[in-house]
N, C-alpha and C positions, 0 to 999 in steps of 0.2 A: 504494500500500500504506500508505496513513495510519490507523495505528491498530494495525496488526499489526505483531511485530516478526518480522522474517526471521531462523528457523534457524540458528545457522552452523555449518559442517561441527565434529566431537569433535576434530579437530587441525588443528594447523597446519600448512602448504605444506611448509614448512621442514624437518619431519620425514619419516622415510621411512614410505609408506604401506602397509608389514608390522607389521600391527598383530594382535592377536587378535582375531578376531572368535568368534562364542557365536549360532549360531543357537537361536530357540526355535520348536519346531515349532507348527503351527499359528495361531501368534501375528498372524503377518504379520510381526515386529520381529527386530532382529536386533544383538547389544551388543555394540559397534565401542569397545575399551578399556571403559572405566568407565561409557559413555553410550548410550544408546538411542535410535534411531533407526529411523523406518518405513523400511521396504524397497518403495524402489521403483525400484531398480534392478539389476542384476543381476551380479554379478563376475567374472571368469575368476580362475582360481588354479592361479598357474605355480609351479614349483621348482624354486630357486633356489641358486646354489652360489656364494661368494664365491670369490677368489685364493688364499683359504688353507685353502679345501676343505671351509669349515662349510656345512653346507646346510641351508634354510629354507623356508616359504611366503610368498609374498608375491601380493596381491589386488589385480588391476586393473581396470579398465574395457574394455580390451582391448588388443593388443598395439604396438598405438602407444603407447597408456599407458604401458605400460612401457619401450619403448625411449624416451618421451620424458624420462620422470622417472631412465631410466638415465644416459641425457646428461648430465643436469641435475646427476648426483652425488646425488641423491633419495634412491634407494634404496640403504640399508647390510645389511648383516650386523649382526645384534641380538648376536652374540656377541662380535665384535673389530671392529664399525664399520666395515670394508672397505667399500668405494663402489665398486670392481671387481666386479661381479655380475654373471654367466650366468644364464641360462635353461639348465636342462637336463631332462631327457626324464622325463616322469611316467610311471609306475606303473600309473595312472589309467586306466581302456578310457572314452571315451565311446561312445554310440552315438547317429545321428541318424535323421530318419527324413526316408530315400530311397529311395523307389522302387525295387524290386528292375527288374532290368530285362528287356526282353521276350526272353521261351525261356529264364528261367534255370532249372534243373533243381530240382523240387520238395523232390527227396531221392537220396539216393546210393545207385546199384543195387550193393551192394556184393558180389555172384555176378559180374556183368560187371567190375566192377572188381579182386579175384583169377584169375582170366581172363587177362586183358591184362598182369597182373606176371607169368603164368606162361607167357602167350606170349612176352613178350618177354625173359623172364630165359632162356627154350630157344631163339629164337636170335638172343640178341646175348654169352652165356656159353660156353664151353668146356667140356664135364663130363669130371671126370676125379676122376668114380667114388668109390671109397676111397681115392685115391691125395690128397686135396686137403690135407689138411695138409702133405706132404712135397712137393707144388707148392708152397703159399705158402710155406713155409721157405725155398726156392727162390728165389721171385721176392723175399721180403725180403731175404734177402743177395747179390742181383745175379747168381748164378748160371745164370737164365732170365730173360726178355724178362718185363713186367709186362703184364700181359692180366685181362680179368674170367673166373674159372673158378668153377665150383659142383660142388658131390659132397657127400660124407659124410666125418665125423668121428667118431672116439668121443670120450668123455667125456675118457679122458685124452690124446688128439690135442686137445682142443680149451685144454685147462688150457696146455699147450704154448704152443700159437698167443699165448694171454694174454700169460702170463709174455712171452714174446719181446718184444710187446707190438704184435703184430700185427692190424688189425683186419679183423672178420670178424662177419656178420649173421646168423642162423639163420632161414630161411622154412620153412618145412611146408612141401613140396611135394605134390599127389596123386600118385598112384600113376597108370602107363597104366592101369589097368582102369577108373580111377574117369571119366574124362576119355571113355571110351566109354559108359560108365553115363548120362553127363550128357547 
């Protein structure tokens, strides 16, 4: 390389490498601090929680990178310098592109799938009719053995159940006539 001078990275080792970066779309470049630099490499971007619970981004090469420059004491907290940094759980969805795989279902038959919660809720449930709020009363204060039961409610049976602070799911159920229709 006689004649060219070699690049050198916009900081130094020494500092921790959470720096802001500025992408400019299109450009190809991308302003790492103050300086500008081609992008020809590509970052991961974890987040990051110091010991005293400031949280931050920080940009790496990949995950050795970072647990190596964590080691190292590298990487700080930009707000109280803590050198104690986690990783902790983004926000973030990626998605990659994998192969779905073979006979996975195109779309969800959602006719057969109401079906199958109303078979199985008739019988693996106890129905006990109009009487279900005054069962679950029941079973929340120990009075009766706890079991799954389904019935009806009214509006002010149901304000009850709340208050108490009992929980309870409302499904539509068809009617038998509908179920022969079908």
């Amino acid at each position: 390389m006689v004649g060219k001078r070699r690049r050198s990275w916009p900081f130094s080792t020494r500092r921790s490498s959470v720096l802001p970066v500025t992408s400019h779309r299109g450009t190809g470049e991308a302003q790492i601090g103050h300086r500008f630099c081609k992008r020809e490499f590509f970052l991961i971007v974890f987040d990051l929680e110091c010991a005293q619970g400031h949280r931050f981004e920080g940009w790496f090469n990949n995950t050795a990178s970072f647990e190596e420059q964590s080691l190292q004491k590298l990487v700080t907290c930009p707000i109280c310098s803590d050198t104690q940094v986690r990783r902790v759980l983004s926000p973030v969805a990626t998605k990659t592109a994998r192969p779905e795989p073979e006979g996975a279902p195109d779309r969800i038959d959602y006719q057969r799938l109401a079906k199958e919660i109303v078979h199985y809720v008739n019988t693996h449930f106890e129905d006990v009719g109009s009487d279900f709020a005054k069962e679950a009363l029941k079973m929340h204060y120990g009075v009766t053995e706890k079991k799954s039961i389904k019935g009806s409610a009214t509006a002010a049976e149901e304000k009850i159940l709340r208050d108490e602070k009992i929980e309870f799911f409302k499904l539509p159920m068809p009617s038998p006539d509908e179920d022969k229709k079908n």
